[in-house]
C-alpha positions in Angstrom: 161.2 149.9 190.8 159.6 147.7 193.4 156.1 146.6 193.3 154.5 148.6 195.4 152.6 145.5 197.6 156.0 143.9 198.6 157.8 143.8 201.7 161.0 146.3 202.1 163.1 146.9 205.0 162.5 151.0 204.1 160.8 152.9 201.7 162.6 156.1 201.5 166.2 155.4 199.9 167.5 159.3 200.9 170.7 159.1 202.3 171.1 162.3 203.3 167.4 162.2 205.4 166.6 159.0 207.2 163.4 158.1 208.2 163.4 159.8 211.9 164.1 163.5 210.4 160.9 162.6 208.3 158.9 161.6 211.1 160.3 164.9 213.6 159.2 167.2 210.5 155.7 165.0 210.0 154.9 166.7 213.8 153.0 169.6 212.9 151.0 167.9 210.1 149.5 165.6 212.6 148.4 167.8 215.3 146.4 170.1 212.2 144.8 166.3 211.3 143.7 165.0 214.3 142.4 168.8 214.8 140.0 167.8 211.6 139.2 164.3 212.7 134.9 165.3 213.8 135.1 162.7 216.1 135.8 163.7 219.1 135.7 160.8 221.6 138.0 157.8 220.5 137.7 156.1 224.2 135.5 153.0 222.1 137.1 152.9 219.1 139.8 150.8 217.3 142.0 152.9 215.3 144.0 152.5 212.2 147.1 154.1 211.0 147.3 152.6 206.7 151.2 153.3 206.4 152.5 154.2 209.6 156.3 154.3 209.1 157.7 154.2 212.4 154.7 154.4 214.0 154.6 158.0 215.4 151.2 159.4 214.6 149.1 156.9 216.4 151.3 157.7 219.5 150.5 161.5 219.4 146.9 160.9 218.4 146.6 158.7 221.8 147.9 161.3 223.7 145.8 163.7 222.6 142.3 161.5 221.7 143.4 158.2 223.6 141.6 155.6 221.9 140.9 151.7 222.8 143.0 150.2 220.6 145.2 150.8 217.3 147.2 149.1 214.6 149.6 150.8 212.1 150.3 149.0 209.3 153.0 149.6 206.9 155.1 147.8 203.8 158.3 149.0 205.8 159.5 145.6 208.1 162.2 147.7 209.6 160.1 151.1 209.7 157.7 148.7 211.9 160.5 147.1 214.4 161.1 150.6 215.1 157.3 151.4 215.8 157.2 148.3 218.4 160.5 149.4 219.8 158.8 152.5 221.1 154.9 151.9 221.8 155.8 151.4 225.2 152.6 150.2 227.2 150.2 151.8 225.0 147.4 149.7 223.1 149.1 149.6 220.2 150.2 147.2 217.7 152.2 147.7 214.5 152.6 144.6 211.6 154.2 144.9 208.2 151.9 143.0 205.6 150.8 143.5 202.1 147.5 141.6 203.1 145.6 144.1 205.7 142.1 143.3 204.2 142.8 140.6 206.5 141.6 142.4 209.4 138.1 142.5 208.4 135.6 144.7 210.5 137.9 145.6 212.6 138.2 149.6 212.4 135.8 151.9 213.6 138.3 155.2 212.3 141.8 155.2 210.1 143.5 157.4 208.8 146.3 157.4 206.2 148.9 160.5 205.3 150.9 161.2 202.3 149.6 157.3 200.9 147.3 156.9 198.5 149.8 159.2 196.4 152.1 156.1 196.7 149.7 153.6 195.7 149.1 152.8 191.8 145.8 150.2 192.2 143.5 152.6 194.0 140.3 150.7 193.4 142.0 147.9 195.4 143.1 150.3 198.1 139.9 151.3 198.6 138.6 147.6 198.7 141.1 147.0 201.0 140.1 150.0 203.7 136.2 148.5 202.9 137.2 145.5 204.3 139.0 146.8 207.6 136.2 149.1 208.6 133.1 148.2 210.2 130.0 149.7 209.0 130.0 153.4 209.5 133.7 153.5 209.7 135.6 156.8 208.3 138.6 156.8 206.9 140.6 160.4 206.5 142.7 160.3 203.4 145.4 163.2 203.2 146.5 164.1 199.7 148.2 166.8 198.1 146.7 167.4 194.4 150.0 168.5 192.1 148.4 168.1 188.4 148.4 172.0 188.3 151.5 172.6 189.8 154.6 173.3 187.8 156.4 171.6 189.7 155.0 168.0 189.1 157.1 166.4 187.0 160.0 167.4 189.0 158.4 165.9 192.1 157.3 162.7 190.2 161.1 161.9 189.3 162.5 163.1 192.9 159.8 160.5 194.7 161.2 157.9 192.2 164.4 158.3 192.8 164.2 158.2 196.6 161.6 156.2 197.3 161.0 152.1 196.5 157.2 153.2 195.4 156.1 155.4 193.4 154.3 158.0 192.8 151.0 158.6 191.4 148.8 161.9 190.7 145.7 161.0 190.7 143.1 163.8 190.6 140.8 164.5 193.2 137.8 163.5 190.8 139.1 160.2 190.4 139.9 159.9 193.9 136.3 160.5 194.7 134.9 158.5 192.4 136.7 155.3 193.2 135.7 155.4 197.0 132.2 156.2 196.1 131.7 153.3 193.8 132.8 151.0 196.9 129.8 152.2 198.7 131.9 155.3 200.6 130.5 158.9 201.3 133.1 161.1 200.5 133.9 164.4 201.6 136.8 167.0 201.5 138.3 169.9 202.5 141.0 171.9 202.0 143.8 171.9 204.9 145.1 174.9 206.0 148.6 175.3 207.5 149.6 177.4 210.9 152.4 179.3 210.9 155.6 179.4 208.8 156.6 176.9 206.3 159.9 176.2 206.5 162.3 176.0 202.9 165.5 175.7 204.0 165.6 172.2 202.8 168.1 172.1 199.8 166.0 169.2 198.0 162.0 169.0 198.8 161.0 168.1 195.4 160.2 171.5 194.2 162.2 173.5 191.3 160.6 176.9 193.6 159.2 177.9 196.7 156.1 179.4 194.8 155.5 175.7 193.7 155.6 174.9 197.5 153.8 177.5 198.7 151.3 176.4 196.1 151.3 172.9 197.0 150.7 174.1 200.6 147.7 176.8 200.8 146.1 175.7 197.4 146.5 172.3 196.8 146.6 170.3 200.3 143.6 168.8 200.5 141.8 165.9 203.7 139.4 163.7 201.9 136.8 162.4 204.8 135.2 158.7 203.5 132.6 157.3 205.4 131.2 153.8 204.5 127.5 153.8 203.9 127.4 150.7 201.8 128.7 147.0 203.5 
């Protein structure tokens, strides 16, 4: 398995889904996040997308909250060429690094989606998004909480196998407490989904749909950090 602070070309190794079906299917999870981001005028803010992929979100969120500026950063070098490829003439730029504390105080919002499950070190994560954010900056985590799910252990071993990272359930208690203790206010809330949920997939990384459906209504969760303490 590949340390998960290295440089890849992609991170998800699935054959038989690439990384644009991901992204087309990532749609509606989006629009119900930037409907629970508070802040409602982005016109003076510098945004940050902490594992962009290909780069899609930031280009939605710009459409629908157009912001001054925004990164997305991401391990992925190839997942980034893409997001380059296709930001057009929007303010946006998109660099693969393992180093993004370099851009110190220079995020007023960022948000992150289906991450921090991917990341081992999460003291040094949140460190890391310290760094980036100027004083009063929010960070929205999103984060799916499986420790009671049955399912878990089948999900652990299907991200492992697909993926060059892997992946990690942390509880939402230690989640908390390790943004707090780097001077973050930390809220959360439950997300709740609209309309169906499709399970047609043959392989999502649950042995049921109960386990899914679980995952979904009871155990989706939007942590909301702001930083209090630089």
């Amino acid at each position: 398995m590949m340390q998960q602070d290295r440089l890849y070309d992609i991170w998800w190794q699935n054959l038989e889904e690439g990384e644009q079906q991901m992204e087309e299917r990532h749609l509606r999870g989006w629009k119900e996040v930037i409907n629970l981001i508070q802040e409602q005028d982005l016109s003076d803010m510098t945004v940050l997308d902490f594992g962009c992929n290909q780069g899609g979100f930031l280009r939605h969120l710009y459409q629908v909250k157009p912001f001054k500026e925004g990164m997305g950063i991401d391990l992925a070098q190839q997942s980034i060429a893409v997001a380059n490829s296709r930001k057009g003439d929007l303010p946006l730029t998109y660099v693969a690094t393992n180093t993004p504390e370099q851009y110190t105080n220079k995020f007023n919002l960022a948000v992150s989606q289906a991450v921090i499950y991917l990341i081992k070190d999460l003291k040094s994560h949140a460190w890391k998004i310290k760094q980036m954010l100027k004083p009063g900056g929010v960070y929205y985590a999103t984060y799916t909480d499986l420790n009671d799910n049955p399912s878990l252990q089948h999900f652990t071993i299907w991200i492992n196998e697909n993926s060059l990272v892997e992946s990690n359930a942390h509880t939402l208690d230690f989640i908390a407490e390790t943004f707090a203790s780097e001077g973050f206010n930390v809220e959360i809330q439950r997300r709740h989904p609209q309309g169906f949920i499709d399970v047609s997939r043959k392989k999502d990384g649950f042995l049921r749909i109960a386990d899914r459906m679980k995952a979904t209504y009871e155990q989706a969760y939007i942590f909301r950090f702001v930083l209090t303490d630089k």
